[in-house]
KOLMAR-491306 format. One record per atom (N, C-alpha, C): chain; atom name; x, y, z; residue in three letters. Coordinates in pm, whole numbers, padded with zeros to 5 digits. Atoms other than C-alpha are relative to their C-alpha. Example, Ala and Ser with C-alpha at 12.3 -4.5 7.8 and 13.67 -1.06 7.14 Angstrom:
BEGIN
[pt "A","N",[00089,-00119,00000],"ALA"],
[pt "A","CA",[01230,-00450,00780],"ALA"],
[pt "A","C",[00090,00120,00000],"ALA"],
[pt "A","N",[-00082,-00119,-00006],"SER"],
[pt "A","CA",[01367,-00106,00714],"SER"],
[pt "A","C",[-00077,00109,00073],"SER"],
REM end
This chain:
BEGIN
[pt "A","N",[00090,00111,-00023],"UNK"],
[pt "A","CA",[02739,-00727,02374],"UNK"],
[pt "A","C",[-00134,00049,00054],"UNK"],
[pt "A","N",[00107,-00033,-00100],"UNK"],
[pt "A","CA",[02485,-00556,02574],"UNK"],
[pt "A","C",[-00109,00087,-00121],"UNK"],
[pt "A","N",[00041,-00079,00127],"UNK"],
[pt "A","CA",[02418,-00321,02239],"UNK"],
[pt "A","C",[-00119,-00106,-00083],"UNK"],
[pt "A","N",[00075,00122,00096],"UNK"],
[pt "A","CA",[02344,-00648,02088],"UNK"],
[pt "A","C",[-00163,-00067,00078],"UNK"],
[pt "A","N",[00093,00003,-00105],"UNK"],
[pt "A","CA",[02100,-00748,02332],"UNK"],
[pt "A","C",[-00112,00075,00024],"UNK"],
[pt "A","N",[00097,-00086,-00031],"UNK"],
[pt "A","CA",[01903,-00474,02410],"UNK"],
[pt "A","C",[-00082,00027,-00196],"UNK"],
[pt "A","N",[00063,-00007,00143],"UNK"],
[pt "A","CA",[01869,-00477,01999],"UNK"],
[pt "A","C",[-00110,-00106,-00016],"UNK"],
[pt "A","N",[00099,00097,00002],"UNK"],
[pt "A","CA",[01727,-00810,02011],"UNK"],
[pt "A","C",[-00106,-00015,00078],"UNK"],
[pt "A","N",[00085,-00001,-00030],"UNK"],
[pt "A","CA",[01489,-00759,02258],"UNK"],
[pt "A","C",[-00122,00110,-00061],"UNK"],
[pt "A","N",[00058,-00104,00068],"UNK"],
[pt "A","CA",[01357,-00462,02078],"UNK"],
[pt "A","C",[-00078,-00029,-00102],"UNK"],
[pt "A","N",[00035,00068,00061],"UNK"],
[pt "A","CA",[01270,-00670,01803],"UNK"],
[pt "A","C",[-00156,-00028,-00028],"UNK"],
[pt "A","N",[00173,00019,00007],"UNK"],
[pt "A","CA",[00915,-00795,01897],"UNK"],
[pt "A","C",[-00038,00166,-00027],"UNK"],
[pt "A","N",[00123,-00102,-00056],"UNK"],
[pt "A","CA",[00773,-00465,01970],"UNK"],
[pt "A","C",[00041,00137,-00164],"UNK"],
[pt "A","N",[-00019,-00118,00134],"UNK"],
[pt "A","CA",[00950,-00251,01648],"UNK"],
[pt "A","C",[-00114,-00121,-00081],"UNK"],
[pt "A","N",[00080,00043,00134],"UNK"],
[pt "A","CA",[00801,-00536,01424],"UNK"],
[pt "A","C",[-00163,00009,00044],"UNK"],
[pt "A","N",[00127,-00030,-00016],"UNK"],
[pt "A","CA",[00485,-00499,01580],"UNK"],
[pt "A","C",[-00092,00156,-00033],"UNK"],
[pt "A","N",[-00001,-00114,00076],"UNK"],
[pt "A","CA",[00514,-00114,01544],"UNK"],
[pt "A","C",[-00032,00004,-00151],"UNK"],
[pt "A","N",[00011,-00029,00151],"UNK"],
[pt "A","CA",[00569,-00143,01200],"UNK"],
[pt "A","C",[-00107,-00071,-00034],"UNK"],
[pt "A","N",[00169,00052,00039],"UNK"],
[pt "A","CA",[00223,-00414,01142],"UNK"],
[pt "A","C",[-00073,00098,00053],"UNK"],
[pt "A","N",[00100,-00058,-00083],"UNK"],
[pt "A","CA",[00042,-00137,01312],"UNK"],
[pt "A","C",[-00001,00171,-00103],"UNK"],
[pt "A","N",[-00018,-00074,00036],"UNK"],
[pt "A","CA",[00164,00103,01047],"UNK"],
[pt "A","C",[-00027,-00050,-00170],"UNK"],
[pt "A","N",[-00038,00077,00132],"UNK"],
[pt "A","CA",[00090,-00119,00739],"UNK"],
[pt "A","C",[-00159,00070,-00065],"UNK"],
[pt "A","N",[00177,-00040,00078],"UNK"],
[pt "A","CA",[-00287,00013,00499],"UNK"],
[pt "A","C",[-00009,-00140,-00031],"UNK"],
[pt "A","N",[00098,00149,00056],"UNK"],
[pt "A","CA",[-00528,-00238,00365],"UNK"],
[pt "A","C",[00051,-00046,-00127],"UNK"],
[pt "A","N",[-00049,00108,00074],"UNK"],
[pt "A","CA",[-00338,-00272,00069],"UNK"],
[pt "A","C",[00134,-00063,00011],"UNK"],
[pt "A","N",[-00085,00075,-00062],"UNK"],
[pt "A","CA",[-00014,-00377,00255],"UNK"],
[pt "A","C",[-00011,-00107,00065],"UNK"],
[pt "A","N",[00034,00075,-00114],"UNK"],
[pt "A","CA",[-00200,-00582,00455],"UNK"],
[pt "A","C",[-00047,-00143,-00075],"UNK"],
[pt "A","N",[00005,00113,00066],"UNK"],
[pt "A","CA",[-00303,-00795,00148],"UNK"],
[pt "A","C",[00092,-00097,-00078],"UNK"],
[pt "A","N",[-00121,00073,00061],"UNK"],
[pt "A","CA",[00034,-00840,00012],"UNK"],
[pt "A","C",[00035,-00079,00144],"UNK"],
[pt "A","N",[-00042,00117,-00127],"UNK"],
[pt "A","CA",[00117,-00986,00376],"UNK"],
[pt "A","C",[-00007,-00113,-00042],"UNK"],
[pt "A","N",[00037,00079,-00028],"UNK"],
[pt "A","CA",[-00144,-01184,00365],"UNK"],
[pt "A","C",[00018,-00132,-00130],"UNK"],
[pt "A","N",[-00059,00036,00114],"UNK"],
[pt "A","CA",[-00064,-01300,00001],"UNK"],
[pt "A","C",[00110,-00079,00038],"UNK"],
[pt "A","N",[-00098,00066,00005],"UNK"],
[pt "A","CA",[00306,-01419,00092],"UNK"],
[pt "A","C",[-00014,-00069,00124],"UNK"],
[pt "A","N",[-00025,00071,-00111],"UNK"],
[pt "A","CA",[00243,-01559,00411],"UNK"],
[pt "A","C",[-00111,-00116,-00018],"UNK"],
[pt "A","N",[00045,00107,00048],"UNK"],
[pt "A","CA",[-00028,-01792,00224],"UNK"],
[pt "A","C",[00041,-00046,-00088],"UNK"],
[pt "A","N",[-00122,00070,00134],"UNK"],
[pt "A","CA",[00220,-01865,-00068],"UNK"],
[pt "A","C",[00118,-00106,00125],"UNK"],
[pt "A","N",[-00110,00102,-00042],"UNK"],
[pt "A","CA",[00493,-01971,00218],"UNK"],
[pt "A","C",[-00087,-00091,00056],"UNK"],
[pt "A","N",[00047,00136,-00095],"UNK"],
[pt "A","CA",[00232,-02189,00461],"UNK"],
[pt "A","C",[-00066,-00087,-00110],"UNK"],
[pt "A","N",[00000,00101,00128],"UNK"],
[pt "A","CA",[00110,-02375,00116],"UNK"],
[pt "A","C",[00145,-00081,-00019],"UNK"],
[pt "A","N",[-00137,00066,00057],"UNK"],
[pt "A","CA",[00476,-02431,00016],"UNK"],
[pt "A","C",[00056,-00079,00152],"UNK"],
[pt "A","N",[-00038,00098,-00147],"UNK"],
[pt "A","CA",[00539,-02582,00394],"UNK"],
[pt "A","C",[-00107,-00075,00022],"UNK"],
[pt "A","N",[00091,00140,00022],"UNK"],
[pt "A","CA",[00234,-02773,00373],"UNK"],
[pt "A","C",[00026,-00117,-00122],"UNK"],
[pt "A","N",[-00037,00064,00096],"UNK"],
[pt "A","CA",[00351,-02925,00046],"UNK"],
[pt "A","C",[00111,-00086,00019],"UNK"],
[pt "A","N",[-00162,00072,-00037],"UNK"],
[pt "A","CA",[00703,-03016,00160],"UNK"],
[pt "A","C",[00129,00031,-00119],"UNK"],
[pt "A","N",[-00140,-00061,00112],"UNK"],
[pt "A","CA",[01039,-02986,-00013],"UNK"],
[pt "A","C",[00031,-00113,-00037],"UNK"],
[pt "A","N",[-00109,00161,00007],"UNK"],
[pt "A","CA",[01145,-03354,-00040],"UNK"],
[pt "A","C",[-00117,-00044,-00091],"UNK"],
[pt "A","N",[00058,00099,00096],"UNK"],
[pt "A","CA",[01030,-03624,-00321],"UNK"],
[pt "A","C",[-00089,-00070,00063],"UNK"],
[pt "A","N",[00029,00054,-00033],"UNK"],
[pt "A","CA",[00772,-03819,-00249],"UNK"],
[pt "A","C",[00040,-00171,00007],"UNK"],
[pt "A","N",[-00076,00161,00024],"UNK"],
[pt "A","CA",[00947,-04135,-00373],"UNK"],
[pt "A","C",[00113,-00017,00106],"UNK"],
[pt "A","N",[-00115,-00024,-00102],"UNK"],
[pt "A","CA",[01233,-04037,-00095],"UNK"],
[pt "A","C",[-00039,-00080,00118],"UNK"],
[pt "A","N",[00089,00043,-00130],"UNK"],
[pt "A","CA",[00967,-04188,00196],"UNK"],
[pt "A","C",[00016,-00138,-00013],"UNK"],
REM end
């Protein structure tokens, strides 16, 4: 349990590691899928006729 734990706190600071290790053209695919998903969550998933 404690294994588990100390993994999950680790978490922030590896994934931050690793953005800190990304080039300019990694940095555009990011930015690419992380404006494909906040479009598709601005859009919604449900029908509009459902409302």
């Amino acid at each position: 349990m404690q294994y588990l734990t100390e993994r999950l706190n680790n978490v922030p600071g590896d994934t931050w590691r690793w953005f800190n290790t990304l080039s300019r053209d990694e940095w555009m695919i990011v930015l690419a899928a992380v404006t494909v998903l906040g479009f598709l969550c601005m859009r919604g998933f449900g029908s509009r006729s459902s409302y």
